[in-house]
N, C-alpha and C positions, 0 to 999 in steps of 0.2 A: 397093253403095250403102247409108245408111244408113237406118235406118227412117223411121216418120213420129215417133216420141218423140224420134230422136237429133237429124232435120232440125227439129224443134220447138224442143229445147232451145240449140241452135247459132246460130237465128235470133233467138229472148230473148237470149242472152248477146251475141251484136252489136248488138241494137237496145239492149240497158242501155248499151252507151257511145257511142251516138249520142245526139250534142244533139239534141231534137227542136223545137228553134227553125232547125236548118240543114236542116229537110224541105225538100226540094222544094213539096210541095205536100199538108199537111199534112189528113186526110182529113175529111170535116166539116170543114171550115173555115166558121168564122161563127156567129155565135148566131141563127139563124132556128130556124123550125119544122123544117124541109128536113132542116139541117144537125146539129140535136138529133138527128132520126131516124135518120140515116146512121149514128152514133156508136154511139148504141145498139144498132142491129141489128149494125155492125162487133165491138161489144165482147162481145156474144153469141154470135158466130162462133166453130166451133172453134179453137185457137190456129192449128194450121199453116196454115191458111187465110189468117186474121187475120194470120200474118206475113208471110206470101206478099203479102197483097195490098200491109198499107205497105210494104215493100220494092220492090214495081214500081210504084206509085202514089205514096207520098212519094217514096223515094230514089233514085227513077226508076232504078232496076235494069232491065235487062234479063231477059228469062227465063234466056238465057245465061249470062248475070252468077250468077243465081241458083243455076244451078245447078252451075256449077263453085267457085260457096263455098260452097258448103251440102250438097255432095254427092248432088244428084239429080237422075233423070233429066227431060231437060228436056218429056218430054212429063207427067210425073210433076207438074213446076211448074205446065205450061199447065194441066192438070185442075185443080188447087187454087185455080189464078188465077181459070179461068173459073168453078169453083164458088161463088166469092166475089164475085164483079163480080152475078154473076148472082143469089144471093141479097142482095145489098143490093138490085140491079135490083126483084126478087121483091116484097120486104117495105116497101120506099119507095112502089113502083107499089099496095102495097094499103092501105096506108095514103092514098093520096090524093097521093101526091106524084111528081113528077115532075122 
């Protein structure tokens, strides 16, 4: 299995030729307050976190999905996933949002 630099760098190189008007559901979506937030604590996130999460959140991947093109294990995605769900959770809930 490949590191976390090599799973890092494989998920940038896929998301560069992803249109990102064909998201699913593209993260912060909206110009609210809410939606500001979301983005910026997203873009603050480590990357492989940050890819992990658009990947199952926009391009509605699978964990599965994920980790047979990306080379990792898939309990290895769920911790990244959950570490990311979880720190947006975190940092929106303390800012006042919800």
């Amino acid at each position: 299995m490949a590191d976390d630099d090599h799973c890092c760098a494989r998920i940038d190189r896929y998301l560069d030729t992803v249109d990102v008007r064909m998201m699913a559901e593209p993260i912060g979506l909206g110009g609210d307050e809410e939606a500001a937030r979301i983005r910026q604590v997203v873009a603050e996130m480590e990357p492989l976190k940050r890819g992990i999460l658009i990947l199952v959140v926009g391009r509605k991947m699978s964990v599965g999905e994920v980790s047979r093109r990306f080379g990792m294990r898939e309990d290895r995605v769920c911790r990244h996933y959950r570490a990311a769900v979880g720190g947006v959770a975190a940092r929106c809930d303390t800012k006042g949002a919800r």
